[in-house]
C-alpha positions in Angstrom: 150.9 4.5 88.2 154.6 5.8 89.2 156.4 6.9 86.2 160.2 6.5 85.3 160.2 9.4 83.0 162.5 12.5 83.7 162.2 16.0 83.7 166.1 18.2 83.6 166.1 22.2 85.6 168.5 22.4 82.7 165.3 22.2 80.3 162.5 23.5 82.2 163.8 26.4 83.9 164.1 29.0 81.0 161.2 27.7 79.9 159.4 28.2 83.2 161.2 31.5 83.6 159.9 33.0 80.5 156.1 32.0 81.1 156.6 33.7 84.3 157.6 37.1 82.6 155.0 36.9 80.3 152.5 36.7 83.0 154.7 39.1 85.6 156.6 42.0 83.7 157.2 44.2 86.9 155.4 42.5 89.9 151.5 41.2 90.5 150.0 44.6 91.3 146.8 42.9 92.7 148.7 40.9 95.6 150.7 43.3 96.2 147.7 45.9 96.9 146.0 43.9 99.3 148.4 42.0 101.3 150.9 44.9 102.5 152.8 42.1 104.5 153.8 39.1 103.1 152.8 36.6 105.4 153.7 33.0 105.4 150.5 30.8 104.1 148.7 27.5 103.0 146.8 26.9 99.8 145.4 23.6 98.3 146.0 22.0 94.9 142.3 20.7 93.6 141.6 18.1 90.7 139.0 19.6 89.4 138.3 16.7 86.7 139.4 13.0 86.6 142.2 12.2 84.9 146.8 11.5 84.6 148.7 13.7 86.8 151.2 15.1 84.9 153.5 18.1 85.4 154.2 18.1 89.4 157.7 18.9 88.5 157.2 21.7 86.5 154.7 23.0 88.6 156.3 23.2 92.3 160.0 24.0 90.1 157.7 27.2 89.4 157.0 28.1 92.6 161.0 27.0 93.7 162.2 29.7 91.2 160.1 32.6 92.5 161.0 31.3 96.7 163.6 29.0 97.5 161.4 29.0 100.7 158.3 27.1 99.3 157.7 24.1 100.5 155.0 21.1 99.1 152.9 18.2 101.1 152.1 15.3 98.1 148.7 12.9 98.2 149.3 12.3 95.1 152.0 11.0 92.4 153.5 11.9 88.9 151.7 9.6 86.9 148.8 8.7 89.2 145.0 8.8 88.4 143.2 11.3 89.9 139.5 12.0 90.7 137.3 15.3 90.7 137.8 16.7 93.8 140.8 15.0 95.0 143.9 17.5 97.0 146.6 16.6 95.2 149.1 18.4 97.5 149.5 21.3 100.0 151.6 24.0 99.0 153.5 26.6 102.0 155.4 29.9 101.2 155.0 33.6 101.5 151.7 34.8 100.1 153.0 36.6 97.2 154.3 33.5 95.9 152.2 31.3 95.7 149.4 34.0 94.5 152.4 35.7 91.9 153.3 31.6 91.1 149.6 30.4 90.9 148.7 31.2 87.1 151.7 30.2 85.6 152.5 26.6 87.2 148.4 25.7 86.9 149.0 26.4 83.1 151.5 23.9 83.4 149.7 21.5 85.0 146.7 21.9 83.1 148.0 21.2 79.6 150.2 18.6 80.7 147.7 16.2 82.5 145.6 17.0 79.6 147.8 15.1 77.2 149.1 12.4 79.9 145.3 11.4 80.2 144.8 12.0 76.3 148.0 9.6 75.8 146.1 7.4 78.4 142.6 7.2 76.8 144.4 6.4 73.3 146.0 3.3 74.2 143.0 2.0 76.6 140.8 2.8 73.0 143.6 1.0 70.3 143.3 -2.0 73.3 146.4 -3.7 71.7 150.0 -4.3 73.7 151.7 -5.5 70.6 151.9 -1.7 69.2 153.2 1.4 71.1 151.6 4.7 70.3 154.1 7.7 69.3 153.9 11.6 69.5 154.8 13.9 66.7 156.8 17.3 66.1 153.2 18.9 66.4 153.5 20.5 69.8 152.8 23.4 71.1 156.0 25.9 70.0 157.9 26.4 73.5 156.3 23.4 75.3 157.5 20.1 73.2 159.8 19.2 76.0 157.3 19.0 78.6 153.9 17.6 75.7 156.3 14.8 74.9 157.5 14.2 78.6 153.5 14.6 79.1 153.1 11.4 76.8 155.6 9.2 78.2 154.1 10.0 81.7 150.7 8.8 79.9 152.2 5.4 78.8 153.1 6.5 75.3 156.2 6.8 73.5 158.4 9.4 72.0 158.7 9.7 68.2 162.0 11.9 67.3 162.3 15.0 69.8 163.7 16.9 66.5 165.4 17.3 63.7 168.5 16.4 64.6 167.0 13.6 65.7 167.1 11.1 63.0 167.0 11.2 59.2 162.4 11.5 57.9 162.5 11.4 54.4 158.8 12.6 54.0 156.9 13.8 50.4 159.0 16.8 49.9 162.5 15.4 50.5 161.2 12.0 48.2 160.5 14.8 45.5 163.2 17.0 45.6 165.7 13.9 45.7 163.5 12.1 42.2 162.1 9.4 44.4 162.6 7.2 47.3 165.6 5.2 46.3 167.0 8.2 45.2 166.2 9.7 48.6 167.7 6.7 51.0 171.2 7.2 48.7 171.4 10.7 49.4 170.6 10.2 53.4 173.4 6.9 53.6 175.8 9.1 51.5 175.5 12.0 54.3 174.7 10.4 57.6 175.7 6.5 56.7 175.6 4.8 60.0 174.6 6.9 62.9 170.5 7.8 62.4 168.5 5.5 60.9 166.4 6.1 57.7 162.5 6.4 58.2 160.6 6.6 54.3 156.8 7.9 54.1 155.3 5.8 52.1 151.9 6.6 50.6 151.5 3.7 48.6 152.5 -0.1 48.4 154.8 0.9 45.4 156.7 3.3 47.1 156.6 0.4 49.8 158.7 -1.9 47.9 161.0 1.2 46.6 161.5 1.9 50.5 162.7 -1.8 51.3 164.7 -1.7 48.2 166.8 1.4 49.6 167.0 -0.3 52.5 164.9 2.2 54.9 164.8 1.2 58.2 161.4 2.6 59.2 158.6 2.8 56.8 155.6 4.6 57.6 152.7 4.0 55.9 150.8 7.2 55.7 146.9 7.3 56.0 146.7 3.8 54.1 143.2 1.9 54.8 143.5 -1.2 57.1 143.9 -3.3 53.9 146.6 -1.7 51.9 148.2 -1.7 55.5 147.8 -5.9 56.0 149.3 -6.1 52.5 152.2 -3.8 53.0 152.9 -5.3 56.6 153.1 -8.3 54.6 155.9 -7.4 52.0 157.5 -5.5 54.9 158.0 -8.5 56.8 161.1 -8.2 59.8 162.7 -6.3 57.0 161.8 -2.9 58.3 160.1 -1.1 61.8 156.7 -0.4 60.6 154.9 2.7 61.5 151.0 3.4 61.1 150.2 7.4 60.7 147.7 10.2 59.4 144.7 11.7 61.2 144.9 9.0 64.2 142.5 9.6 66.9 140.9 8.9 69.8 137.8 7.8 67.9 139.6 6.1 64.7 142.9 4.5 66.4 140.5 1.2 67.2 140.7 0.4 64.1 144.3 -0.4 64.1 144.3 -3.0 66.4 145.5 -6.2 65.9 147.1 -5.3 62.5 150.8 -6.4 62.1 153.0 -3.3 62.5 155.3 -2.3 65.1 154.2 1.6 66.2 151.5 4.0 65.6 152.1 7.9 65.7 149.3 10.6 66.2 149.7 14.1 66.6 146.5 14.1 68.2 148.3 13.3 71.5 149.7 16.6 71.6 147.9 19.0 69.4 144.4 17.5 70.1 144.7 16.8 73.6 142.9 19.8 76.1 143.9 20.2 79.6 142.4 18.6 82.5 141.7 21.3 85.3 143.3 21.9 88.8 142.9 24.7 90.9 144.5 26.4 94.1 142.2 26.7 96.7 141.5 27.5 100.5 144.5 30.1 101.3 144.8 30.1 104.7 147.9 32.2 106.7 150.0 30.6 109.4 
């Protein structure tokens, strides 16, 4: 499956940069014991599970920042299913690069078809084309640009990339405010117009107090299937509603076929694993 999502140098490379120091602070001292010349080479790139490809990109822009020399030979596609076993591309530069390189861009891959085929498995499980499932803000600190790219690439759906993002008035902010009216007036008195207003709501009172603030988003926060028909009900078109709390891959069936717009899960991201790749059969030129 080819995917439209995007990936900016702008964003990856510091990122990519400082995984690479963190694995090389001064230079690979075991390459560079046994291969006194650097000669120009071959290696593989293995599935070693089935599962979404996710993360080319990132991996061969790791490679591109150690060599501007390295060059790659696709089989396979951002976005595409792959089988154990499958050569997903050949990769050619000078030795020490692609062994100095090898670590830090398979991490990369790792984790990111890890939560593409994660993303993948959770909308095949909630079987329903009427709701689209959404990440959190619980990524991995560092990564979030390339775990929510990961879930797009997977067929899911970004929730807000920060806090910037939009205004999420969640327990906390409803308390400190004196409720959720109270809440959505102090949000539309500081940002009126340009974000819109999601309320947590943990209850079908707090519901009705969202709609009359005029939220725009109300989630309804690990609610049971039937408080969440009843307040899908009194939600109506009024508002976007949003299922959330402890959704997984073995509980999101649940959900389908019930009358809201979006689920989120943090599972996509936090929960997720890797799927494995490795580089194999160096060979020299």
């Amino acid at each position: 499956m080819k995917t439209t999502a995007r990936l900016s140098n702008i964003n990856m490379d510091p990122l990519i940069i400082s995984a690479l120091k963190e694995d090389v602070n001064y230079i690979d001292v075991s390459s560079e014991a046994v291969y006194k010349e650097n000669k120009k080479a071959k290696i593989d790139l293995k599935a070693k599970e089935d599962g979404i490809l996710c993360g080319l990109p990132v991996f061969k822009r790791t490679f591109e920042l150690l060599s501007p020399e390295v060059s790659f030979k696709d089989f396979k596609e951002e976005g595409e299913k792959v089988e154990k076993g499958d050569i997903v591309m050949v990769i050619e530069g000078d030795v020490l690069t692609l062994l100095t390189g090898e670590r830090t861009a398979l991490n990369f891959l790792c984790r990111m078809s890890g939560t593409a085929t994660y993303t993948g498995r959770m909308i095949e499980a909630l079987g329903d084309d009427n709701i689209k499932i959404l990440d959190t803000r619980k990524t991995t600190p560092n990564m979030r640009v390339f775990e929510k790219y990961a879930v797009r690439v997977g067929g899911g759906f970004n929730h807000r990339f920060n806090l910037s993002d939009s205004v999420m008035l969640k327990d906390n902010h409803i308390q400190a405010a004196g409720g959720v009216k109270e809440a959505i007036r102090l949000a539309k008195d500081t940002d009126p117009f340009i974000s819109k207003i999601e309320i947590e709501a943990e209850n079908i009172e707090m519901v009705k107090e969202a709609l009359e603030g005029g939220a725009d988003i109300i989630m309804l926060d690990n609610m049971n299937t039937d408080t969440i028909i009843e307040a899908a009900e009194i939600i109506g078109d009024k508002a976007i509603t949003e299922i959330s709390g402890n959704v997984t891959l073995d509980n999101i069936g649940q959900y389908k076929g019930l009358p809201v717009d979006y689920i989120s899960s943090g599972a996509l991201t936090h929960s997720a694993g890797i799927i494995d790749f490795s580089m194999k059969n160096l060979r020299f030129q």
